[in-house]
PQR file of N, CA, C, O and H, with PARSE charges and radii, in Angstrom:
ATOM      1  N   UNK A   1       0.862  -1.170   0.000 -0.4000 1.5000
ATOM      2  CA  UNK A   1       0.000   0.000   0.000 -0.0000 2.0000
ATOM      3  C   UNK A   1       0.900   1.220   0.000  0.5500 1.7000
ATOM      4  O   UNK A   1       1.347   1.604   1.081 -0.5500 1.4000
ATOM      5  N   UNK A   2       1.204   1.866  -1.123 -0.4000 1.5000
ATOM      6  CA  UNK A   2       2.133   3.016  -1.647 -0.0000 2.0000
ATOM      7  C   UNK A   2       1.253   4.479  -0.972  0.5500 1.7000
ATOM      8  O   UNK A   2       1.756   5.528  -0.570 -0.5500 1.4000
ATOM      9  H   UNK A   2       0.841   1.554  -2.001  0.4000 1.0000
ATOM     10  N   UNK A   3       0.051   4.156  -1.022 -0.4000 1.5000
ATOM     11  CA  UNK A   3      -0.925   5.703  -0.597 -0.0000 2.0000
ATOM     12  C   UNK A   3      -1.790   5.274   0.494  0.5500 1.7000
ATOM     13  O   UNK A   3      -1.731   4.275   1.211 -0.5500 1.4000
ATOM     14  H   UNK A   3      -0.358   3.303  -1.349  0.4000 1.0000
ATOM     15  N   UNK A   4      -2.513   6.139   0.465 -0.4000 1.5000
ATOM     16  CA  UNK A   4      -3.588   6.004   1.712 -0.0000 2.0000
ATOM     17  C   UNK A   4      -4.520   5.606   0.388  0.5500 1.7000
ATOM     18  O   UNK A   4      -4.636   6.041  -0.757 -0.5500 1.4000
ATOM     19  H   UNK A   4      -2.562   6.950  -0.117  0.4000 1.0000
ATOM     20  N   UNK A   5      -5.316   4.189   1.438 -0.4000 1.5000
ATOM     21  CA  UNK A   5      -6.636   3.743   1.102 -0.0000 2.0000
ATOM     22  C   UNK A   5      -7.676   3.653   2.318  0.5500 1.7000
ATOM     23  O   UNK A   5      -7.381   2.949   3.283 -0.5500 1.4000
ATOM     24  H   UNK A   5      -5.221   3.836   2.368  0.4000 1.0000
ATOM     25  N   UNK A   6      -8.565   4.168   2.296 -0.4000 1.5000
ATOM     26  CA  UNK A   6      -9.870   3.801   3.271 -0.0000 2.0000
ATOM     27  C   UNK A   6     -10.296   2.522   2.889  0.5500 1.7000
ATOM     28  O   UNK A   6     -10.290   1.553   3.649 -0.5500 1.4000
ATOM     29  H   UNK A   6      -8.805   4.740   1.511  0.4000 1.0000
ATOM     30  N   UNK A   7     -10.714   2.502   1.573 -0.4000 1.5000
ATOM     31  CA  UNK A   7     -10.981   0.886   2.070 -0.0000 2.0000
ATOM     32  C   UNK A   7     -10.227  -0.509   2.397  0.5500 1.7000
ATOM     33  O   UNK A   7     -10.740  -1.615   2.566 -0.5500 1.4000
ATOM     34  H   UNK A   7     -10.719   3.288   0.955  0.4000 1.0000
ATOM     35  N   UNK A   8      -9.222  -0.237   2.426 -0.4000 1.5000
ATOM     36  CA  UNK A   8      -8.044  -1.261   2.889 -0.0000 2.0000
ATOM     37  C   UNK A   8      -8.306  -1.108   4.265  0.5500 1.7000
ATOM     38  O   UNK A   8      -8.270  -2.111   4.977 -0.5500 1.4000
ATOM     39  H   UNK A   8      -8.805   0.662   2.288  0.4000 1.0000
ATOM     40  N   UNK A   9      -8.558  -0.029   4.736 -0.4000 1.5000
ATOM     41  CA  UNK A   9      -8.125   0.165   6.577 -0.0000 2.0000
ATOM     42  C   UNK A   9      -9.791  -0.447   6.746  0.5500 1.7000
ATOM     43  O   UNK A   9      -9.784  -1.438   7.477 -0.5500 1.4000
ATOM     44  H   UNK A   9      -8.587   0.786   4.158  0.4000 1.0000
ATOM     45  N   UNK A  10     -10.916  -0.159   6.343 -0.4000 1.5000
ATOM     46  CA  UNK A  10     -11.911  -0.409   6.570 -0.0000 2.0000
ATOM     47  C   UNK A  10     -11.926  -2.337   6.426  0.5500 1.7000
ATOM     48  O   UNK A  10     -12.644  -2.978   7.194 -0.5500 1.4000
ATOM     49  H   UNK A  10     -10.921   0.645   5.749  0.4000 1.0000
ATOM     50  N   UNK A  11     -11.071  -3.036   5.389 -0.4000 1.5000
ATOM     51  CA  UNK A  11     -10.942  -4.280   5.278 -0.0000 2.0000
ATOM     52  C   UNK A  11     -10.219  -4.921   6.327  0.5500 1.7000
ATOM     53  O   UNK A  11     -10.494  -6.043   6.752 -0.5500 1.4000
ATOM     54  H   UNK A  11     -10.487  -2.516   4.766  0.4000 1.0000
ATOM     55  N   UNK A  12      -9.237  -4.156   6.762 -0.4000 1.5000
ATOM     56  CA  UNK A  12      -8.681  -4.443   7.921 -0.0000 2.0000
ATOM     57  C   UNK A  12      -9.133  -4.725   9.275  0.5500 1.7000
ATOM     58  O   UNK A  12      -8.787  -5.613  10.054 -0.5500 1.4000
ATOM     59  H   UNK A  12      -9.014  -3.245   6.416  0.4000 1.0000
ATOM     60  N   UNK A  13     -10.105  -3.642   9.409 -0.4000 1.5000
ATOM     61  CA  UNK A  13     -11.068  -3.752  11.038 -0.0000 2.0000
ATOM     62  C   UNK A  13     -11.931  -4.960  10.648  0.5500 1.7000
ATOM     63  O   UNK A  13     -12.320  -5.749  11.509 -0.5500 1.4000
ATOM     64  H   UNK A  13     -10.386  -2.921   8.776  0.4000 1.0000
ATOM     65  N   UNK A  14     -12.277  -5.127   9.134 -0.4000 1.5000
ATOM     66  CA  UNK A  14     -13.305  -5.916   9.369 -0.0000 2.0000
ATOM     67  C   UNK A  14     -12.521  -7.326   9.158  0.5500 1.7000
ATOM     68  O   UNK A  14     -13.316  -8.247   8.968 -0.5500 1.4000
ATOM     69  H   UNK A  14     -11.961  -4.487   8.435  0.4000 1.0000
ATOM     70  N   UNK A  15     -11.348  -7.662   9.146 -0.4000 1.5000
ATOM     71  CA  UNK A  15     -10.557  -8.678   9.084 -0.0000 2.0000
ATOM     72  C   UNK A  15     -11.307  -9.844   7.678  0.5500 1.7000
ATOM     73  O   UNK A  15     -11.923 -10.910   7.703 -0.5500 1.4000
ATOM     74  H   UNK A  15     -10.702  -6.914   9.300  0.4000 1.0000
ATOM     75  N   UNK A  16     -10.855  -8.966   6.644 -0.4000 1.5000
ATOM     76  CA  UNK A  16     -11.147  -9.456   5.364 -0.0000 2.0000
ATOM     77  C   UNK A  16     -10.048  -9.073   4.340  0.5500 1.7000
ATOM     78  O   UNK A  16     -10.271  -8.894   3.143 -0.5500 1.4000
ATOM     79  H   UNK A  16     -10.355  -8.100   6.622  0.4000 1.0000
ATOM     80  N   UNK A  17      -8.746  -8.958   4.983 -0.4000 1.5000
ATOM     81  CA  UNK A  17      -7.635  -9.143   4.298 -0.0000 2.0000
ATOM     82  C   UNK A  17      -6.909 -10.322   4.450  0.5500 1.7000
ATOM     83  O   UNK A  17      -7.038 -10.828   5.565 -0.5500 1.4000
ATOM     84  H   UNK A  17      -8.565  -9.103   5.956  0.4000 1.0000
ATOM     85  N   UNK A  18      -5.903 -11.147   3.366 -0.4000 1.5000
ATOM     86  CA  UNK A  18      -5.082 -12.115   3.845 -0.0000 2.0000
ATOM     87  C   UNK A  18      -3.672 -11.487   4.717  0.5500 1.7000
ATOM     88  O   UNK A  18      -3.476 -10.399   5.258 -0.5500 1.4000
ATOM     89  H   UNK A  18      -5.798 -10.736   2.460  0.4000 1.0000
ATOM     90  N   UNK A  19      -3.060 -12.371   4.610 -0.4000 1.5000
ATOM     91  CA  UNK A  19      -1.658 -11.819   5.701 -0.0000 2.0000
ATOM     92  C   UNK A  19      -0.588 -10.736   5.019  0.5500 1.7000
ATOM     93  O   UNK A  19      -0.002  -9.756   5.479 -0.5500 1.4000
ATOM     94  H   UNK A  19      -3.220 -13.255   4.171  0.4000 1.0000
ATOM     95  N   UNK A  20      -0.610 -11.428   3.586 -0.4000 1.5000
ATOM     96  CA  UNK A  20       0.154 -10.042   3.148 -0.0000 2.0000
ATOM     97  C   UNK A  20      -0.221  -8.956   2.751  0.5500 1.7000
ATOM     98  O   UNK A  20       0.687  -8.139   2.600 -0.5500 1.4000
ATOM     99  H   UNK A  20      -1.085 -12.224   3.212  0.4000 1.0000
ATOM    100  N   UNK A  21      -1.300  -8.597   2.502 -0.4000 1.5000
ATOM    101  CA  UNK A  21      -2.050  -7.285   2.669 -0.0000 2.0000
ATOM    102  C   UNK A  21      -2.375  -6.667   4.075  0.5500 1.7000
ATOM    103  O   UNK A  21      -2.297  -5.450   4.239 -0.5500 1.4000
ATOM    104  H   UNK A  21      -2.038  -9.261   2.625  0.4000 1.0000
ATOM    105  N   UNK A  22      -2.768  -7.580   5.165 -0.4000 1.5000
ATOM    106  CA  UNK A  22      -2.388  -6.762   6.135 -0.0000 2.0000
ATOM    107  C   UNK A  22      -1.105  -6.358   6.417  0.5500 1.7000
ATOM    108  O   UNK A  22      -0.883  -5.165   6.629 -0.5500 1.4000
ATOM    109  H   UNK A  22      -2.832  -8.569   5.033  0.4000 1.0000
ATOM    110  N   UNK A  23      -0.064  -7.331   6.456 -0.4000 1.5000
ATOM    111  CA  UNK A  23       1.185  -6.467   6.568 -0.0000 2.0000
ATOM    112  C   UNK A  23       1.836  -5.419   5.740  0.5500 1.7000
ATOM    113  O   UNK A  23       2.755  -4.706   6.144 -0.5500 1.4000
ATOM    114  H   UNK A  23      -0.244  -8.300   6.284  0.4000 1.0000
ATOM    115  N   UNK A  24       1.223  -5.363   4.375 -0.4000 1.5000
ATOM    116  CA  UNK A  24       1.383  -4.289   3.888 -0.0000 2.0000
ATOM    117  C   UNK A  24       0.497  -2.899   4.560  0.5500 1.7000
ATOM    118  O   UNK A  24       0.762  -1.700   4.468 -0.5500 1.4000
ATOM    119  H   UNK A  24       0.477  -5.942   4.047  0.4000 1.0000
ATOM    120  N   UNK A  25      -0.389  -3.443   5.101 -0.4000 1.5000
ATOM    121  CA  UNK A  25      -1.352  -1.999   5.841 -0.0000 2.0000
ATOM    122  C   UNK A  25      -0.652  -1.853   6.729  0.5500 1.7000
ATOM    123  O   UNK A  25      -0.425  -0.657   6.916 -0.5500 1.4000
ATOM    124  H   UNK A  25      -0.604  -4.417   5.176  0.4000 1.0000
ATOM    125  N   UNK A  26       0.026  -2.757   7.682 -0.4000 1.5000
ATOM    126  CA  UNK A  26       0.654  -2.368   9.064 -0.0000 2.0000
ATOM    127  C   UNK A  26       1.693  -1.517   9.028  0.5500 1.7000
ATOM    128  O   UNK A  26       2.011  -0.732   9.922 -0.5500 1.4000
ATOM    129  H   UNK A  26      -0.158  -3.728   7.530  0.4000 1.0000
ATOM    130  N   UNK A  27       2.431  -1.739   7.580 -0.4000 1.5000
ATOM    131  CA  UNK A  27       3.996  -1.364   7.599 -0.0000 2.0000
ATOM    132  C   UNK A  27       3.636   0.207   7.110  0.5500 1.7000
ATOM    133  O   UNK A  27       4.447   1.113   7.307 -0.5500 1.4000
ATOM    134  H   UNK A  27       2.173  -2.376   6.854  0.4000 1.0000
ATOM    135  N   UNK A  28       2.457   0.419   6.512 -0.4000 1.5000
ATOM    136  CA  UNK A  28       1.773   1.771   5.768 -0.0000 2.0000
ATOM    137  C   UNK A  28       1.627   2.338   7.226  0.5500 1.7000
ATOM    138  O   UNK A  28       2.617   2.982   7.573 -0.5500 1.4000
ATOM    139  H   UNK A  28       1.799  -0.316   6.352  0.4000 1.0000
ATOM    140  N   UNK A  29       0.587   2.248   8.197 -0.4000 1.5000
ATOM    141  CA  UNK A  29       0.991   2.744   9.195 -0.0000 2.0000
ATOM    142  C   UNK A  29       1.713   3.058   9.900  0.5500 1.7000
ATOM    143  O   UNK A  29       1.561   3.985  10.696 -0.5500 1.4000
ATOM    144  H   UNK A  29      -0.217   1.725   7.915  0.4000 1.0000
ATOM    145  N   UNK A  30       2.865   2.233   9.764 -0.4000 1.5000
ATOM    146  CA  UNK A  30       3.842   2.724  10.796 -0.0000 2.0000
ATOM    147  C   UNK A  30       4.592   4.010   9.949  0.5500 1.7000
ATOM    148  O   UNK A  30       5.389   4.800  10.455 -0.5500 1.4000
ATOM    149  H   UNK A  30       2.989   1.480   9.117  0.4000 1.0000
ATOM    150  N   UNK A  31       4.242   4.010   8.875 -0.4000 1.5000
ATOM    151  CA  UNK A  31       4.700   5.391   8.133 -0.0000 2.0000
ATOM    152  C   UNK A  31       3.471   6.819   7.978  0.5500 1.7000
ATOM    153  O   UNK A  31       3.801   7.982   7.744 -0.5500 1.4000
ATOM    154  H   UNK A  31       3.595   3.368   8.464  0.4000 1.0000
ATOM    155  N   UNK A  32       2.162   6.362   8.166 -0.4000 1.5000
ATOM    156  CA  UNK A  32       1.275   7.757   8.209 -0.0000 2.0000
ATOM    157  C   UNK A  32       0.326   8.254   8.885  0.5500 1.7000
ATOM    158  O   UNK A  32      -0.770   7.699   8.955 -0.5500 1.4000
ATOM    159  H   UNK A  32       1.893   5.418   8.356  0.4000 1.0000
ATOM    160  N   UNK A  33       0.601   9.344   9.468 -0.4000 1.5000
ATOM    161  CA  UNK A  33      -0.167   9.500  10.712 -0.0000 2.0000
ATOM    162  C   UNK A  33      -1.117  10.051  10.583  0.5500 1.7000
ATOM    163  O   UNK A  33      -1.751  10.581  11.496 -0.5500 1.4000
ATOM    164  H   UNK A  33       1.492   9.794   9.411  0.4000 1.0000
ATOM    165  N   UNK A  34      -1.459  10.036   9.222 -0.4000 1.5000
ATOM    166  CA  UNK A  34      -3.645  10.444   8.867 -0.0000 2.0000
ATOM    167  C   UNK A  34      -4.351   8.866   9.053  0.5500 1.7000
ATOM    168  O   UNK A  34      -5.240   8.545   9.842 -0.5500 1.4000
ATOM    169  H   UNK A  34      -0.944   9.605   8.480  0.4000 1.0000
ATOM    170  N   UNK A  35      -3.752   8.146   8.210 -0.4000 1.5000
ATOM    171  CA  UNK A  35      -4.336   6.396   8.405 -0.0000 2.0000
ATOM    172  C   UNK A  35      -4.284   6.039   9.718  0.5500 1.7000
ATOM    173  O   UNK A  35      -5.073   5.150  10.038 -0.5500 1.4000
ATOM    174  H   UNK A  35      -3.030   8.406   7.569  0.4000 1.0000
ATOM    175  N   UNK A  36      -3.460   6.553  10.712 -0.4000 1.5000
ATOM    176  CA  UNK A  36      -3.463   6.081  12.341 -0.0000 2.0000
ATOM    177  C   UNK A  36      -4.994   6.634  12.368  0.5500 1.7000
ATOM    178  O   UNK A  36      -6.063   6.039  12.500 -0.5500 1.4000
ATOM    179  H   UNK A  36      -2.819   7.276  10.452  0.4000 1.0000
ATOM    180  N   UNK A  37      -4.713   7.844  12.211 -0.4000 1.5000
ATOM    181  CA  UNK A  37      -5.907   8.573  13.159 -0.0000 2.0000
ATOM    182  C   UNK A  37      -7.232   8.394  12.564  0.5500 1.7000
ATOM    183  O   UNK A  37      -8.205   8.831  13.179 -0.5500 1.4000
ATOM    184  H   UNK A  37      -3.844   8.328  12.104  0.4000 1.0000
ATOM    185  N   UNK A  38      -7.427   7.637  11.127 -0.4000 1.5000
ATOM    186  CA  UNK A  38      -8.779   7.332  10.681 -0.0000 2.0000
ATOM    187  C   UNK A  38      -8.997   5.931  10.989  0.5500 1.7000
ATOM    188  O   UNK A  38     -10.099   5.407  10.825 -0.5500 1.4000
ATOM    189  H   UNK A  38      -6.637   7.282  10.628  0.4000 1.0000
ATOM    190  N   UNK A  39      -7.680   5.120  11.563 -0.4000 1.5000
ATOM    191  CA  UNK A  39      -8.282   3.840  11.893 -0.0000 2.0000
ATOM    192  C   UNK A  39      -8.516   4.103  13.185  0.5500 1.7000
ATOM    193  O   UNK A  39      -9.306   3.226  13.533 -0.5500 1.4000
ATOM    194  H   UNK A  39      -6.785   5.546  11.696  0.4000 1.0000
ATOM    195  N   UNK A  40      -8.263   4.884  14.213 -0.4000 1.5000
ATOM    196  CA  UNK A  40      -8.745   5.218  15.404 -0.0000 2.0000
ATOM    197  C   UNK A  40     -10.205   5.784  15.502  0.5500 1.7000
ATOM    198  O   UNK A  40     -11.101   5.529  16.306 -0.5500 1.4000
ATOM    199  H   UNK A  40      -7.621   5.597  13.930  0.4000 1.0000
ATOM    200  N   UNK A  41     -10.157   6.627  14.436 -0.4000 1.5000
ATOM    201  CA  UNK A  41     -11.792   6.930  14.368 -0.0000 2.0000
ATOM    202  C   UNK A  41     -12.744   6.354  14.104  0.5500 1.7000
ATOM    203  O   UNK A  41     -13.844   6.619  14.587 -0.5500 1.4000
ATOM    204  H   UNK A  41      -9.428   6.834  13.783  0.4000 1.0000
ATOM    205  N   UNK A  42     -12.516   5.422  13.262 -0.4000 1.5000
ATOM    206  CA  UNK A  42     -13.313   4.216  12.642 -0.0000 2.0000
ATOM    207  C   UNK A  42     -13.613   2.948  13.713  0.5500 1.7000
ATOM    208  O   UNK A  42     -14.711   2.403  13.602 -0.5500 1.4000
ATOM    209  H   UNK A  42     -11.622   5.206  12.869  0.4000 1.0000
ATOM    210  N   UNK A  43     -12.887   2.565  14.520 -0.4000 1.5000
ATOM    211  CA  UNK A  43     -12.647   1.990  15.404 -0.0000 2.0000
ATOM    212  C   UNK A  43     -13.604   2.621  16.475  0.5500 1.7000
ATOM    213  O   UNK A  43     -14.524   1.970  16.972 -0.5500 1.4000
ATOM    214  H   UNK A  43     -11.995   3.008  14.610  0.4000 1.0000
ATOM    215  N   UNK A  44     -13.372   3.747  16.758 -0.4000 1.5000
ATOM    216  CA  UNK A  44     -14.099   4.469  17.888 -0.0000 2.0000
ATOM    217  C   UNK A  44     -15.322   4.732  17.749  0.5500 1.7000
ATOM    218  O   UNK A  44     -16.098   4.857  18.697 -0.5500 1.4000
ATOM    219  H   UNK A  44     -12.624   4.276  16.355  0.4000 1.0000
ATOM    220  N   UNK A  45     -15.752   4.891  16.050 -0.4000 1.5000
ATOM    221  CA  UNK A  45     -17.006   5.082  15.765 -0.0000 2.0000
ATOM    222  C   UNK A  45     -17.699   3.694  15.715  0.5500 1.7000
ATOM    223  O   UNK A  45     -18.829   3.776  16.198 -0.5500 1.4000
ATOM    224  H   UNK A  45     -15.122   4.789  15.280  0.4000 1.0000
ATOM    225  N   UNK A  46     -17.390   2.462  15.291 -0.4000 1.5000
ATOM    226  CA  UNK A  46     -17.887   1.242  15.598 -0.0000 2.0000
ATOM    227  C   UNK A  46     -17.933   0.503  16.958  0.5500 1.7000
ATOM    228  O   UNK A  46     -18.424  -0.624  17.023 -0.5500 1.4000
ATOM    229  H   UNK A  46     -16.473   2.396  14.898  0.4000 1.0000
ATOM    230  N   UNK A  47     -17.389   1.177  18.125 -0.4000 1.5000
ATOM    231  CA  UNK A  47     -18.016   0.946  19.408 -0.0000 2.0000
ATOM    232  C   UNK A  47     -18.513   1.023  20.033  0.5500 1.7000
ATOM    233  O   UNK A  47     -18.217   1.958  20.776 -0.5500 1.4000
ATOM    234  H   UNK A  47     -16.990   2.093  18.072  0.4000 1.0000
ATOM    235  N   UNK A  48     -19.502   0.362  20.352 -0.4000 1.5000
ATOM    236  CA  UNK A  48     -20.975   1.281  20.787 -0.0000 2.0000
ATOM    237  C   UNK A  48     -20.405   1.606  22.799  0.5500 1.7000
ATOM    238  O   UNK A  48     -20.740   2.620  23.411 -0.5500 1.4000
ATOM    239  H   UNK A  48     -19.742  -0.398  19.748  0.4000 1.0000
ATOM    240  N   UNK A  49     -19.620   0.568  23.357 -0.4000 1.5000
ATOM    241  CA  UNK A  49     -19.353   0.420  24.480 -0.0000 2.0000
ATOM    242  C   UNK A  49     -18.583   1.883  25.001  0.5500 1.7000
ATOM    243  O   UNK A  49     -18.559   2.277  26.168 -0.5500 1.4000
ATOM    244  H   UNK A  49     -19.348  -0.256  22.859  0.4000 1.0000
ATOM    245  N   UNK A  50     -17.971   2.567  23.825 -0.4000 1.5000
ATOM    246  CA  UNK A  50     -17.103   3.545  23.919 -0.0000 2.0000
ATOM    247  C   UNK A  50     -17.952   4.907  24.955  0.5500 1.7000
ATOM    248  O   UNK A  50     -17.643   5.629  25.903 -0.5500 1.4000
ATOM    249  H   UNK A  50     -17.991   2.248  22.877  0.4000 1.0000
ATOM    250  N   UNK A  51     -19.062   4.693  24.142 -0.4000 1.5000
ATOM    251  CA  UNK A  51     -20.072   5.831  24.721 -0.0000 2.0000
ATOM    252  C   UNK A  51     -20.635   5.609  25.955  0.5500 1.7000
ATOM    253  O   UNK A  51     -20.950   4.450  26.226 -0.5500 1.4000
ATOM    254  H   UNK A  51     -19.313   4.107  23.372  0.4000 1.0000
ATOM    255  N   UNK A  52     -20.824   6.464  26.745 -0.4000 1.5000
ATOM    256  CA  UNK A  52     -21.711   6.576  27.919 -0.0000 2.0000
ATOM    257  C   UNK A  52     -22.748   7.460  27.724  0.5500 1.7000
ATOM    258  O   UNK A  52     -22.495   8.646  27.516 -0.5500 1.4000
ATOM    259  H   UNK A  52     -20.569   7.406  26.525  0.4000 1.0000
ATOM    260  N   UNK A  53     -23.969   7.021  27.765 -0.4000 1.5000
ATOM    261  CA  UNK A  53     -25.539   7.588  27.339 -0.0000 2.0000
ATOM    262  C   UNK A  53     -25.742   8.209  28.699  0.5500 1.7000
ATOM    263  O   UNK A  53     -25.558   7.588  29.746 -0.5500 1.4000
ATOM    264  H   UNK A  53     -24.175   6.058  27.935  0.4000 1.0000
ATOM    265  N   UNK A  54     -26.093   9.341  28.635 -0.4000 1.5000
ATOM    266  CA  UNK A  54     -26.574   9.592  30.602 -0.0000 2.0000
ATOM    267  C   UNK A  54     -28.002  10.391  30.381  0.5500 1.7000
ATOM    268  O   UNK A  54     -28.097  11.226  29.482 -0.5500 1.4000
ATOM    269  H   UNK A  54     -26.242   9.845  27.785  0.4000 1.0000
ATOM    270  N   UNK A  55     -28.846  10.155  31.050 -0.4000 1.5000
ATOM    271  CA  UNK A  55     -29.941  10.958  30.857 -0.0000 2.0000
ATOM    272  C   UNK A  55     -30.090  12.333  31.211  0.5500 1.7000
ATOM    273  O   UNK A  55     -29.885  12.495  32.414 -0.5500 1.4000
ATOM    274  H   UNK A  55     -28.769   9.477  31.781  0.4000 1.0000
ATOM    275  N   UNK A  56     -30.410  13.515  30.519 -0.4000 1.5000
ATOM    276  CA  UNK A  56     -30.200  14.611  30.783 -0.0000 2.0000
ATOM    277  C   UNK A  56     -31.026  15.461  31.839  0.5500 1.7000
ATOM    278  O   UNK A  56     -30.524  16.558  32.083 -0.5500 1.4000
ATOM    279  H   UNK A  56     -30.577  13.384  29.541  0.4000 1.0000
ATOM    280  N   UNK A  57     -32.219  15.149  32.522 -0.4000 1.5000
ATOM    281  CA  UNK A  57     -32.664  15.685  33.393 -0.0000 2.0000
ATOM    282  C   UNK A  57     -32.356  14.724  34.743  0.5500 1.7000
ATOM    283  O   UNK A  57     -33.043  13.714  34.893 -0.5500 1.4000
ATOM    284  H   UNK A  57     -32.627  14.258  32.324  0.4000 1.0000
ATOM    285  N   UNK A  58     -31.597  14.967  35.453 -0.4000 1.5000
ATOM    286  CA  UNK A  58     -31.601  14.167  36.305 -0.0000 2.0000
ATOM    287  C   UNK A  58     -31.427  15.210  37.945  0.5500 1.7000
ATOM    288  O   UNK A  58     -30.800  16.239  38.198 -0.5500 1.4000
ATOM    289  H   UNK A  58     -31.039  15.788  35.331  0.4000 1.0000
ATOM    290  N   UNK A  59     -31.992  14.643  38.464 -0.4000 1.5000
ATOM    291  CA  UNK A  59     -32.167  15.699  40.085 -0.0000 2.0000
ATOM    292  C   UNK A  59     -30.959  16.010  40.902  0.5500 1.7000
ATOM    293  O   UNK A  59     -30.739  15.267  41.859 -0.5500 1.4000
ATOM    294  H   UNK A  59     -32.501  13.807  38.259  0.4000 1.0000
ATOM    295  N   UNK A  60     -30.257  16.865  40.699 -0.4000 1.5000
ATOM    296  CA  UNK A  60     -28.762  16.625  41.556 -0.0000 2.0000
ATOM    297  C   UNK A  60     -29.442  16.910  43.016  0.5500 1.7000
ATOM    298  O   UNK A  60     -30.352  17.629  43.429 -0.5500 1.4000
ATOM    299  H   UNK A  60     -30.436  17.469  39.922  0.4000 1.0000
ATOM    300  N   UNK A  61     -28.324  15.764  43.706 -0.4000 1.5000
ATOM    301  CA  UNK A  61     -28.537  15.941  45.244 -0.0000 2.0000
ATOM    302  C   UNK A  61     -26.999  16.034  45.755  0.5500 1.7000
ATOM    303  O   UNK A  61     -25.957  15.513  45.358 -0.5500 1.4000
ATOM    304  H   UNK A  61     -27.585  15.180  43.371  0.4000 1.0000
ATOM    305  N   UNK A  62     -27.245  16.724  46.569 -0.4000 1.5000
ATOM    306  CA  UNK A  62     -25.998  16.600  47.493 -0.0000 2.0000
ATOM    307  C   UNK A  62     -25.285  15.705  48.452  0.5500 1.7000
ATOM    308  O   UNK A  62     -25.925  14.868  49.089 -0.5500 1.4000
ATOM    309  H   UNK A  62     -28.091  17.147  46.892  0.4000 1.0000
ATOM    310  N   UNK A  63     -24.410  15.794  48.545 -0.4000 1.5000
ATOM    311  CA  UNK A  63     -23.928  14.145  49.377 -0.0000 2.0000
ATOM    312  C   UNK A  63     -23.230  14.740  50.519  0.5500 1.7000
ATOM    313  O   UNK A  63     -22.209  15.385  50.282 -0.5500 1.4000
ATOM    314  H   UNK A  63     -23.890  16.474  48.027  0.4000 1.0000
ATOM    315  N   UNK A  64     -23.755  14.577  52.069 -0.4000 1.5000
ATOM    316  CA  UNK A  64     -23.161  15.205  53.278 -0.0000 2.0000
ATOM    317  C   UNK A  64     -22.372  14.662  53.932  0.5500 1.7000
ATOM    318  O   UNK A  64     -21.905  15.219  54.926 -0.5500 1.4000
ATOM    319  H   UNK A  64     -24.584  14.053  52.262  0.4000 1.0000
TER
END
């Protein structure tokens, strides 16, 4: 992988590459730090666990 591809990194999370195409994605990363940060986002955006939902009216009380 000579450039940045999204859908390679997107094949990657979804583990639908063989071995030497991922190691060609791995070794691409360790050289560009836009593909880090879109497989971090991509990653972060497919976790639902990542988020904490809190309900917005909630009664604050004080603790004595």
């Amino acid at each position: 992988m000579s450039s940045c591809n999204f859908e390679k990194l997107v094949q990657l999370l979804d583990k639908q590459l063989d071995l030497d195409a991922r190691l060609e994605v791995f070794d691409h990363l360790d050289r560009c730090d836009n593909c880090r940060a879109a497989i971090y986002q991509i990653s972060r955006d497919r976790d639902s666990a990542f988020f904490i939902y809190r309900p917005y009216r909630l009664r604050k009380e004080a603790v004595a």
